[in-house]
C-alpha positions in Angstrom: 52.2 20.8 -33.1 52.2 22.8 -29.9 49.7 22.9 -26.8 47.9 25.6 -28.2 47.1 24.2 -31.8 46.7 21.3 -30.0 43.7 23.4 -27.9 42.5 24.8 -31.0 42.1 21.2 -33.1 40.1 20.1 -30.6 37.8 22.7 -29.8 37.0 23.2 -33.8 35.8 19.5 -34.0 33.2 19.5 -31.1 30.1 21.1 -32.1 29.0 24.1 -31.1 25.7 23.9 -28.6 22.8 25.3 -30.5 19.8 26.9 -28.1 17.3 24.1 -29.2 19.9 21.5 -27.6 20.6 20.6 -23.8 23.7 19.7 -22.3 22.7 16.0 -21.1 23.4 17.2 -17.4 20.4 19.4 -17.7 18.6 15.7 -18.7 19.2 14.4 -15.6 16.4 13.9 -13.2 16.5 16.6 -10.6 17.5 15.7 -6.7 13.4 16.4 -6.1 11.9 13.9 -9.1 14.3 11.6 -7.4 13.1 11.9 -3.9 9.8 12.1 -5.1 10.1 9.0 -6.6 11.7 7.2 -3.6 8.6 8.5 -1.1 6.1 7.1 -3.9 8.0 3.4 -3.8 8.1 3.1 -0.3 4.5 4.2 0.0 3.7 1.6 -2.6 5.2 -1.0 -0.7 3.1 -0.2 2.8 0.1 -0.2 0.8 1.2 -3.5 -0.6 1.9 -4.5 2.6 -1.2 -3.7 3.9 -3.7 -4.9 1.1 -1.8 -8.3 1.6 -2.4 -8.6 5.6 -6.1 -7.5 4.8 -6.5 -10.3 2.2 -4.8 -13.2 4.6 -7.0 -11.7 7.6 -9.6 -12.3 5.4 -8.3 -15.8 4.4 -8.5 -16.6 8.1 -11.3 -15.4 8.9 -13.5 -17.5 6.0 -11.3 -20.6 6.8 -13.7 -22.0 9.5 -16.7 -21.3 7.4 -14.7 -23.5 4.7 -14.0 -26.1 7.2 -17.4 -26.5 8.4 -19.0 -26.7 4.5 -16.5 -29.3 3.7 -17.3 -31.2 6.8 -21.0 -31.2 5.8 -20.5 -32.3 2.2 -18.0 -35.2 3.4 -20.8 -36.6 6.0 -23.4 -36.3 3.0 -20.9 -38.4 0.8 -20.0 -41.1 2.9 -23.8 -41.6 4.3 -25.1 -41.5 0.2 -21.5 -44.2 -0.1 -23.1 -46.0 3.1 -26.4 -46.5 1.9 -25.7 -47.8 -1.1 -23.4 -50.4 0.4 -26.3 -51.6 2.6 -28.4 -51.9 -0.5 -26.1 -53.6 -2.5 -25.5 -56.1 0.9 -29.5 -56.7 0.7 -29.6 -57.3 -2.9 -26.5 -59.0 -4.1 -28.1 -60.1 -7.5 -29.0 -56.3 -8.4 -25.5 -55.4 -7.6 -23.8 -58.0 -9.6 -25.9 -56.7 -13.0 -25.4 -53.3 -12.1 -21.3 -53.9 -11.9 -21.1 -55.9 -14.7 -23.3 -53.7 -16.5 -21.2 -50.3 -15.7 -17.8 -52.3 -16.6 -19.3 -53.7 -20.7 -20.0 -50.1 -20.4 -17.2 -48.2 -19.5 -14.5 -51.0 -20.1 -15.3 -51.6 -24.0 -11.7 -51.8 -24.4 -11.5 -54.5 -22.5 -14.2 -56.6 -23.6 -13.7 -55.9 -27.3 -10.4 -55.5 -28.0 -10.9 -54.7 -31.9 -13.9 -52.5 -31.0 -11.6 -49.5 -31.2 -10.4 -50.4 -34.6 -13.7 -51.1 -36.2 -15.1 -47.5 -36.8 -11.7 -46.3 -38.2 
């Protein structure tokens, strides 16, 4: 075979390009989609940027209100926590029914080891 049948043999198997079908270059995204889509990233990312620093501004701003609520409901819990260990120092014998009381209640297992067994 010479060059030119060579030439020929290849150019009869590729298709011919029909007017309903693009060459893929014309696929390609155009330099302006391109930059167009680089402007809207990078304005995604500021506005990221910013919605974050708003939302920890706002974080520190509501952390001393936080503070100050937790203070108040850890003074209310150790006063109710002191009072009832001054009552359970005046009355010994009420505390000693109520413990023993709360543990054959919550400590079955204990107690009665074959409790667990018997409505099986």
């Amino acid at each position: 075979m010479s060059g030119e049948e060579g030439r020929e043999a290849a150019t009869a198997t590729v298709p011919a390009a029909n007017s309903s079908t693009k060459p893929w270059v014309e696929e390609l995204p155009t330099i302006e989609s391109l930059i167009d889509s680089k402007d809207l990233a990078i304005r995604s990312a500021q506005s990221l940027f910013h919605n974050s620093s708003n939302h920890l501004r706002s974080f520190q701003d509501s952390l001393p209100q936080a503070s100050s609520h937790y203070k108040s409901y850890e003074d209310a819990f150790f006063s109710k926590l002191k009072e009832g260990v001054m009552i359970a120092k005046e009355n010994p014998g009420a505390a000693v029914g109520i413990t023993l009381t709360a543990a054959f209640c919550l400590m079955r297992g204990l107690f009665f080891p074959d409790y667990h067994f018997s409505f099986r």
